[in-house]
C-alpha positions as CSV (number, residue, x, y, z in Angstrom):
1,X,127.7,157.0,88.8
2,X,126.9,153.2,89.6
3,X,123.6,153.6,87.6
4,X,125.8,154.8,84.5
5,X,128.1,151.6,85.5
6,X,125.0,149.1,86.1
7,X,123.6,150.5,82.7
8,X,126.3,150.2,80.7
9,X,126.6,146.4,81.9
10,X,123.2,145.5,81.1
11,X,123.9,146.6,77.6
12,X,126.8,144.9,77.4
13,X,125.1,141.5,78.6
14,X,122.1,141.9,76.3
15,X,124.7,142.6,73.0
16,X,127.1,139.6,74.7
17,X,123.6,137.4,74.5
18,X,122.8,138.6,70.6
19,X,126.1,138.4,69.6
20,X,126.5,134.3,71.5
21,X,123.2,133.7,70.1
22,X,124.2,134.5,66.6
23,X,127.7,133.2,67.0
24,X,126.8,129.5,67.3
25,X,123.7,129.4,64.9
26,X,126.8,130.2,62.2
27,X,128.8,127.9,63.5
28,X,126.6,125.4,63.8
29,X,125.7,125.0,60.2
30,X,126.1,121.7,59.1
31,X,126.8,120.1,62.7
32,X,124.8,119.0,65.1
33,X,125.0,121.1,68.5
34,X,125.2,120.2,71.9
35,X,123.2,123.7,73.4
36,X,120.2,125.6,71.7
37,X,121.8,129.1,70.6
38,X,119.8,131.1,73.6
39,X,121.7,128.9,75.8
40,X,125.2,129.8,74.3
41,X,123.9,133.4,74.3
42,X,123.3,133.2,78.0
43,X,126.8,131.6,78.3
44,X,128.4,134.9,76.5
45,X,126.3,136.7,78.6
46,X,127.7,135.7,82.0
47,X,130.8,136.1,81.0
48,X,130.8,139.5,79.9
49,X,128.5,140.9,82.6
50,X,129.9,139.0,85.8
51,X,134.0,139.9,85.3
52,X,132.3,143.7,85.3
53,X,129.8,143.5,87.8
54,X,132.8,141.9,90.3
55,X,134.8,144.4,89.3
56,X,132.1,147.7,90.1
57,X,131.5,145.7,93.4
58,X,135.2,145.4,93.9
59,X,135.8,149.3,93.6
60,X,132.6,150.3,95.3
61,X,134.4,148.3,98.1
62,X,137.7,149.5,97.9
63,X,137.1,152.8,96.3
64,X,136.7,154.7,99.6
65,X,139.9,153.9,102.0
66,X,142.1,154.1,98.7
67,X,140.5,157.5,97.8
68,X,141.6,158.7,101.5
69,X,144.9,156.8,101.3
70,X,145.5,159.5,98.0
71,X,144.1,162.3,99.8
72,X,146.7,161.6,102.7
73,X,149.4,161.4,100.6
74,X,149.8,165.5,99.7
75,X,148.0,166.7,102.8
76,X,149.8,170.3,103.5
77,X,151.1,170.4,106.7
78,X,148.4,173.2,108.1
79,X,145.7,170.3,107.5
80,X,147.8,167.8,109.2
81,X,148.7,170.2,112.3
82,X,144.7,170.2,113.0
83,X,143.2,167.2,115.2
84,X,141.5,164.3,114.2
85,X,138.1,165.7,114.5
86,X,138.8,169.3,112.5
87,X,140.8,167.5,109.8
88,X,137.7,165.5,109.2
89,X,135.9,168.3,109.0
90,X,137.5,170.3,106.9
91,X,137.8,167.4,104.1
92,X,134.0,167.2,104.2
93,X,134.1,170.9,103.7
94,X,136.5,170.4,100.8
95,X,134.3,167.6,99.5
96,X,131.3,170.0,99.7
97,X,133.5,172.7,98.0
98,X,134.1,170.6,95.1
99,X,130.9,169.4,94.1
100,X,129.8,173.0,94.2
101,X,128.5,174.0,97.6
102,X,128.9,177.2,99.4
103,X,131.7,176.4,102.1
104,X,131.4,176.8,105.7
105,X,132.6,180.1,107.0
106,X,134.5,178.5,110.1
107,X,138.1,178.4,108.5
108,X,141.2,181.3,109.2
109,X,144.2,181.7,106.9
110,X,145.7,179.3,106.2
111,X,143.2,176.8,106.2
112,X,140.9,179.0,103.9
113,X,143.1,179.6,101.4
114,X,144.2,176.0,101.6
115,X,140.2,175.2,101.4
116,X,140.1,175.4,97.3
117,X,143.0,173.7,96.4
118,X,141.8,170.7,98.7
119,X,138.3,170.7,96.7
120,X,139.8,170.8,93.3
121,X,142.5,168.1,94.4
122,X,139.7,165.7,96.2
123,X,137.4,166.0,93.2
124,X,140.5,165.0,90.8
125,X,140.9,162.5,92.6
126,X,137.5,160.9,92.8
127,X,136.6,161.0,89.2
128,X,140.4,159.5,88.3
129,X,139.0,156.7,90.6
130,X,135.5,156.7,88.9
131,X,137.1,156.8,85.4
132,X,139.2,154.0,85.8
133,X,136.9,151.4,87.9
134,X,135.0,152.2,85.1
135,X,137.4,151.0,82.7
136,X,138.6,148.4,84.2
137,X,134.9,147.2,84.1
138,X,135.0,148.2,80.7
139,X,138.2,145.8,80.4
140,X,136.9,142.9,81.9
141,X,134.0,142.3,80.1
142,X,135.7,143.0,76.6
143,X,138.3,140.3,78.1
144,X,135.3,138.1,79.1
145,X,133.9,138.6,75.6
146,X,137.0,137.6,73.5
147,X,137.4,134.6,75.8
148,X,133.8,133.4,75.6
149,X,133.7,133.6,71.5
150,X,136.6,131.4,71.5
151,X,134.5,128.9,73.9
152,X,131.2,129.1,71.2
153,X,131.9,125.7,69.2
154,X,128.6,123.0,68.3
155,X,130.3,120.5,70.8
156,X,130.5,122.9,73.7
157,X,128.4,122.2,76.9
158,X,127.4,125.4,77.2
159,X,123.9,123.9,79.0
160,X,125.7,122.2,81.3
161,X,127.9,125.6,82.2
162,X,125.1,127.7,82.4
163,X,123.7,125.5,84.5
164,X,126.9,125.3,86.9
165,X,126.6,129.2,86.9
166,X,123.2,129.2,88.3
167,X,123.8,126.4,90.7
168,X,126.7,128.9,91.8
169,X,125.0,131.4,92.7
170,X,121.9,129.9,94.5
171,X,124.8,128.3,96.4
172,X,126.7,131.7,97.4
173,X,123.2,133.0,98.0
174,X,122.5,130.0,100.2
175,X,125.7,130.9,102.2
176,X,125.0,134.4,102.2
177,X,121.8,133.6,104.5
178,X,124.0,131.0,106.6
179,X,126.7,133.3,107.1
180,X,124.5,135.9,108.1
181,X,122.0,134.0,110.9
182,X,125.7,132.8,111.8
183,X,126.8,136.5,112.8
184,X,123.5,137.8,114.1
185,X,123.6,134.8,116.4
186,X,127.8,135.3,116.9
187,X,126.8,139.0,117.7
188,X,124.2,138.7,120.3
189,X,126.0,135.5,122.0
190,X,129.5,137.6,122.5
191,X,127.5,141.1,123.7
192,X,125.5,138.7,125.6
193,X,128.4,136.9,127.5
194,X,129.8,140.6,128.4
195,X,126.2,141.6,130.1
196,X,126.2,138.3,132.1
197,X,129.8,138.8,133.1
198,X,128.6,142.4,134.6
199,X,124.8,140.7,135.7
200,X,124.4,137.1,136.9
201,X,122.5,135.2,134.8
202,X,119.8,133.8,137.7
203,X,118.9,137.5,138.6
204,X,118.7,138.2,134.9
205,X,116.1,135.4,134.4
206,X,114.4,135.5,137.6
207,X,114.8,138.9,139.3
208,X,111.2,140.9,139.2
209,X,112.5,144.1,139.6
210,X,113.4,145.8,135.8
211,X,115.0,149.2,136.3
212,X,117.7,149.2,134.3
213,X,119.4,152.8,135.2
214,X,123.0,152.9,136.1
215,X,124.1,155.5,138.7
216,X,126.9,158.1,136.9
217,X,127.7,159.0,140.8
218,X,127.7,157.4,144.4
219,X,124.6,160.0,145.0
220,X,122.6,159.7,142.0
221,X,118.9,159.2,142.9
222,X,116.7,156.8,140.7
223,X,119.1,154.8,139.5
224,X,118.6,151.7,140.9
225,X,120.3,149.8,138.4
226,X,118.2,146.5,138.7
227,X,118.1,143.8,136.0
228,X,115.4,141.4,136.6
229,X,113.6,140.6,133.5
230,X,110.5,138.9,135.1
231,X,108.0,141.5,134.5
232,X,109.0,142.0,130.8
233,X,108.6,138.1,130.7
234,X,105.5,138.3,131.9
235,X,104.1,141.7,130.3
236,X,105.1,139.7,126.9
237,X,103.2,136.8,127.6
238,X,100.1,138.4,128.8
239,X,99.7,140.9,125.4
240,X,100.6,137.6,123.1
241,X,97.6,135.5,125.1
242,X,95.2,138.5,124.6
243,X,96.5,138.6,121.0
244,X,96.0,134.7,120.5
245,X,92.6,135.0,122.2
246,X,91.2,137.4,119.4
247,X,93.1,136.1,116.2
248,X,93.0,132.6,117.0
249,X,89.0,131.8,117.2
250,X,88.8,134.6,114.2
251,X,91.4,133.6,112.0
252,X,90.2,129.9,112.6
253,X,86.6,130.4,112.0
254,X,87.5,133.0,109.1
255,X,89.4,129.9,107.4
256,X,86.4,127.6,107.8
257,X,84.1,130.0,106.0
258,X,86.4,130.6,103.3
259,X,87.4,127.0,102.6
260,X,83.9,124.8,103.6
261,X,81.2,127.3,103.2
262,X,81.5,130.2,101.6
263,X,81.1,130.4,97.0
264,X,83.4,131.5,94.8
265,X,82.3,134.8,94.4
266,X,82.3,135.2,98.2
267,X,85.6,134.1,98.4
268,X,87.1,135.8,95.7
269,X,86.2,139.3,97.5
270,X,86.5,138.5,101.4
271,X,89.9,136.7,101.1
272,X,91.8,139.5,99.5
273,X,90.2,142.2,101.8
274,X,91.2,140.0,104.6
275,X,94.7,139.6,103.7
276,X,94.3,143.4,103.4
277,X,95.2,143.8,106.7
278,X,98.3,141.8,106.3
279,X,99.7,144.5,104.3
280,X,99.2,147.3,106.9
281,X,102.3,149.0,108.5
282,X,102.4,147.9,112.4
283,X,103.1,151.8,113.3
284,X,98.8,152.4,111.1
285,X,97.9,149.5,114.3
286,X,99.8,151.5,116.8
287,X,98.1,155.1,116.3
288,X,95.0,152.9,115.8
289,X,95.3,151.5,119.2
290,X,96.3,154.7,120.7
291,X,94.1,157.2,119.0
292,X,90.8,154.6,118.6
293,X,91.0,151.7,120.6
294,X,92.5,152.7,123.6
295,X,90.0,156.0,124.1
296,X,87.0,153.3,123.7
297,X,88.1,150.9,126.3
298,X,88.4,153.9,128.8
299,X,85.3,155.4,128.0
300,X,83.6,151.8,128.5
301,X,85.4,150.8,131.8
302,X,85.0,154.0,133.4
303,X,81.9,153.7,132.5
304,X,81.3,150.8,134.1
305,X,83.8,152.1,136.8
306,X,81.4,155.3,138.0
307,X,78.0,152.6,137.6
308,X,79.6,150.1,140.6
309,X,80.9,153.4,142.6
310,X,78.6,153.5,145.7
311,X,78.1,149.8,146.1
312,X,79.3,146.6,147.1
313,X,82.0,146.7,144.6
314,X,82.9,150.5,145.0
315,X,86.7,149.0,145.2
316,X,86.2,147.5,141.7
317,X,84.3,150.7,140.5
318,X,86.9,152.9,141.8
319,X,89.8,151.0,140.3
320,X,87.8,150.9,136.6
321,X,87.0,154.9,137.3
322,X,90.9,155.4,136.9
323,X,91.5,153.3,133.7
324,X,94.0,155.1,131.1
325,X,94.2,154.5,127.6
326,X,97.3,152.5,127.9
327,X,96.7,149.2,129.0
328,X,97.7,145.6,127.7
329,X,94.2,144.6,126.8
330,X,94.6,147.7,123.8
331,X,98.1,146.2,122.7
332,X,96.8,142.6,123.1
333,X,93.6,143.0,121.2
334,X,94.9,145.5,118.2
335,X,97.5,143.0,117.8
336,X,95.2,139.8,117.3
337,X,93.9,142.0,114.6
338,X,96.7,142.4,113.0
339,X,97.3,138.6,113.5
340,X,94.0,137.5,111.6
341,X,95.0,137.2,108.2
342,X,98.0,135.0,109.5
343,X,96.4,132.8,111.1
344,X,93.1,132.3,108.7
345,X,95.6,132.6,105.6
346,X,97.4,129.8,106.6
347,X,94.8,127.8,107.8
348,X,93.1,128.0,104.8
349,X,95.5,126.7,103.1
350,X,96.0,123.8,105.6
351,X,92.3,122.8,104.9
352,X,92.3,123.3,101.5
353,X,94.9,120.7,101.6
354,X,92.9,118.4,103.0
355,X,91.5,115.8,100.5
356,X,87.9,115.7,98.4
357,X,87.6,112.3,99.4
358,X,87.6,112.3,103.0
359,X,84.3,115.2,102.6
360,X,82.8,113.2,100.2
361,X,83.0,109.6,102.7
362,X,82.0,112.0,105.0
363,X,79.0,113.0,103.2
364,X,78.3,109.4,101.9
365,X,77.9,108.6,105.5
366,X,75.1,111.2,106.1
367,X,77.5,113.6,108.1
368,X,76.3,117.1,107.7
369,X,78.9,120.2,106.7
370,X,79.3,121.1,110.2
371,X,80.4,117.5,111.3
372,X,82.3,117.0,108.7
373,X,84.2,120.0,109.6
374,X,84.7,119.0,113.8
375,X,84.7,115.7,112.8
376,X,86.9,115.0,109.4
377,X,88.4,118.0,108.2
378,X,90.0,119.6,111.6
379,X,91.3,116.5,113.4
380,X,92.8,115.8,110.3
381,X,94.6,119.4,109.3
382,X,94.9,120.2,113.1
383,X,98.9,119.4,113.1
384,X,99.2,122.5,110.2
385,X,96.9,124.6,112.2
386,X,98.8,123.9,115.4
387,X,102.1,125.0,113.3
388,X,100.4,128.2,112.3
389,X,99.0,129.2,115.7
390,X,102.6,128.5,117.0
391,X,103.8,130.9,114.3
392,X,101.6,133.7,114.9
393,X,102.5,133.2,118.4
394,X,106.6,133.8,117.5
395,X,105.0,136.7,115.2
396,X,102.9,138.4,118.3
397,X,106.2,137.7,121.3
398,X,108.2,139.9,118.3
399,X,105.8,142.9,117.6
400,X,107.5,146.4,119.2
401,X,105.7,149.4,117.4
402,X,102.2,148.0,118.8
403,X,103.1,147.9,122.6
404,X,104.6,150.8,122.6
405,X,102.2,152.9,121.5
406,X,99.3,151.5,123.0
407,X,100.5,149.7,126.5
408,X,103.3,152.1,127.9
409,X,107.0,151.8,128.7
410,X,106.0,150.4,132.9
411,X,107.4,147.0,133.6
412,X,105.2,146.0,135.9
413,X,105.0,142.3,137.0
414,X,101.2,142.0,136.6
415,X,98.8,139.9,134.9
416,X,96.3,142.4,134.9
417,X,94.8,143.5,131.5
418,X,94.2,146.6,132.0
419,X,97.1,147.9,133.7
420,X,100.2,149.2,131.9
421,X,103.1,146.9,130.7
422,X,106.1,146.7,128.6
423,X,107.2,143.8,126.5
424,X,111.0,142.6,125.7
425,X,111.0,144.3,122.4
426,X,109.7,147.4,123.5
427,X,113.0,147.7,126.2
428,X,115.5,146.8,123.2
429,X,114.4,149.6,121.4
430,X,114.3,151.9,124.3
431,X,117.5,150.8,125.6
432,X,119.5,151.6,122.6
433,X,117.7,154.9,121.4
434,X,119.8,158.0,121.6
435,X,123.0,158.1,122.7
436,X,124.3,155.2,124.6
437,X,127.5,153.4,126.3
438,X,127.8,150.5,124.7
439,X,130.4,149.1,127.5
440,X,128.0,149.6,130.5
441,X,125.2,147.1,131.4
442,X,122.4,149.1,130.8
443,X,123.1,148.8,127.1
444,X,124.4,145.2,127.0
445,X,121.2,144.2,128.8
446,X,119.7,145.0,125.2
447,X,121.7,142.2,123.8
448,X,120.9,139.5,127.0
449,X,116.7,140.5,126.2
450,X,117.9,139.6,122.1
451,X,119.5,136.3,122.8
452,X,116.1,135.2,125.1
453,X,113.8,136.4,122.9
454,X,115.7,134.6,119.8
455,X,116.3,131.5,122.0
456,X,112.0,131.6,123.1
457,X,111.2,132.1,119.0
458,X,113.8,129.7,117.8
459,X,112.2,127.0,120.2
460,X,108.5,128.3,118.9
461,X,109.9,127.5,115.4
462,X,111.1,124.2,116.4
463,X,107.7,122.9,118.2
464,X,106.0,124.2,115.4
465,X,108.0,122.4,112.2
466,X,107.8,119.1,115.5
467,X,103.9,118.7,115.6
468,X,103.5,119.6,111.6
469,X,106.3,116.8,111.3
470,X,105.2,114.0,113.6
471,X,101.1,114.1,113.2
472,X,101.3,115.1,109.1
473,X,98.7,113.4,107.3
474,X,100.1,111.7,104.1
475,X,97.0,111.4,101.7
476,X,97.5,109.9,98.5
């Protein structure tokens, strides 16, 4: 029904925009007006389409808790006798009744015979609601219309009110976004406080033991109920320096080929392909870590594993013998792929930026390409390319789907790259997956790894718009 609603408005605002239009070119003849006619069209236009577009909002809002208070109102006294749960139930049986679908066969007389009379009752009810938010859209915009052809004159502003109309809504937009950062933060700072009150905040931040499994009773075995966030600190940093150590060189050197060397033609073909893998879905790098990548580096370290068995170094050999396909070095290095075009996108750009003239004194000087480059060119976009790396740093600390698919759900305090980990994402999501009690610590602990990790990104953010800030070149 909101499609027929939305519909109906848009031909309303495009008739509202004719009719404005053609309103003031007649009565503009023989004046000289302060708006072009599309402009007064566009004022008709608001004010037939926004009165009706608040008002469908309004009732999509609205709608729903008046339709139950109605329903509520009649209730027989059989429905009302049932509890909370049942009575629920059997108005979504009614509801499924009166759009047409078979009921369930779980209600006794009365209830069954009362089952019918619900449906046809509810589905009155929801279409006398329909119909009239409907015309009371209806209403508004003809009331919108009637006032805005009494506004169409040569010496009306209608610019100038357009204009306030767009600046008011880039401003509620504007709030919208400030509003919502405000209660995401609000959010994880009060469910954060409650974790903290349950778990001090030193053995929180410092403790390297993560197991974070409340005991139900005094006897429960493995529930150790230990909140030391160490090793997810630690498993976190060690994927995002393996994923800086293969997108950084690569995205860098990728940049410097596309912006100093390589033709337009070239360009033209290996930019978009690399920006290619921008576009793939993180969960595509997970099964290609887990299914390709992972396999490969086990075949290869065992490999080398059995070759040093026997020797001096039968410890090492033994130890690379039993390497699994899960391991940070997998996470680490499918996630510096995914960071590539990131990093070289941006610091293309960066260079690009940089100007002709400072090449060309380069090159009056006798300084070949590659000097130029180490010598002119990076120095002087290296505070935008220090912004970027920072960036795909904040990017690589936030990944979840990548880590858990190819370097396991172990928090284990190791710097080790081929042993398995677990980052801080990864434990959000397993923490509140399935069915959870939101009041016990194990679940607020969720909220205490959300504020860190949005505290440690915010601060990335902030270095990063720092060194772009503070060394910025300004060229002329």
């Amino acid at each position: 029904m909101i499609w027929i609603y939305l519909l109906v408005i848009f031909a309303l605002g495009a008739g509202a925009y004719v009719g404005g239009r053609e309103l003031a070119r007649r009565r503009a003849v023989g004046a000289r007006p302060h708006s072009r006619p599309g402009q007064h069209g566009a004022y008709a236009l608001i004010w037939v389409a926004v009165p009706a577009l608040v008002v469908v909002i309004l009732s999509g809002v609205f709608s729903g808790p008046l339709e139950r208070q109605l329903i509520a109102v009649d209730t027989p006294d059989s429905v009302t006798a049932l509890e909370p749960f049942r009575r629920q139930a059997f108005f979504a049986d009614a509801q499924r009744v009166g759009h047409g679908q078979p009921a369930l066969q779980i209600w006794e007389r009365p209830l069954a015979e009362q089952l019918p009379i619900e449906a046809r009752r509810m589905v009155s009810i929801e279409r006398t609601l329909q119909w009239g938010s409907g015309l009371a859209a209806l209403l508004a915009a003809i009331l919108g219309g009637l006032f805005v052809s009494t506004q169409i004159r040569p010496k009306t502003r209608a610019r100038n009110r357009v204009e306030g109309w767009i600046w008011g809504a880039l401003f509620v937009c504007s709030v919208v976004a400030i509003l919502t950062t405000v209660g995401i933060i609000a959010s994880l700072a009060f469910d954060s406080f409650r974790f903290f009150e349950k778990v001090p905040v030193f053995d929180f931040l410092f403790g390297t033991k993560w197991s974070p499994q409340i005991a139900i009773r005094a006897d429960q075995v493995g529930s150790s109920g230990a909140f030391g966030a160490v090793p997810l600190f630690a498993g976190t940093f060690l994927i995002m320096i393996i994923a800086m150590c293969v997108a950084a060189p690569i995205g860098l050197m990728s940049a410097i080929y596309l912006s100093e060397y390589a033709g337009r033609n070239t360009r033209s073909i290996i930019k978009p392909v690399l920006e290619i893998l921008a576009g793939v879905p993180t969960v595509v790098y997970g099964f290609f870590a887990a299914l390709t990548v992972g396999p490969a580096l086990r075949v290869f370290f065992n490999e080398i594993g059995l070759f040093l068995m026997g020797g001096p170094l039968d410890g090492l050999g033994q130890y690379l013998a039993l390497v699994q396909n899960q391991m940070a070095l997998t996470a680490g290095a499918v996630m510096g792929i995914m960071l590539i075009p990131f990093v070289s996108s941006l610091s293309d750009d960066i260079l690009n930026a940089v100007p002709q003239s400072l090449r060309d004194g380069s090159f009056a000087m006798g300084a070949t390409k590659s000097e130029t480059v180490k010598r002119v060119l990076l120095p002087a976009a290296l505070p935008g390319i220090a912004g970027a790396l920072l960036l795909a740093v904040s990017r690589a600390i936030g990944e979840t789907m990548i880590v858990t698919m190819a370097a396991g759900l172990a928090a284990n305090l190791t710097l080790n790259p081929l042993d398995t980990v677990t980052t801080v994402t990864v434990q959000i999501v397993t923490l509140l997956t399935g069915d959870q009690e939101f009041n016990s610590a194990k679940t607020l602990s969720a909220f205490g790894l959300g504020l860190t990790l949005f505290l440690v990104t915010l601060l990335l953010n902030i270095i990063a718009q720092r060194i772009v800030q503070t060394y910025r070149e300004q060229y002329d």
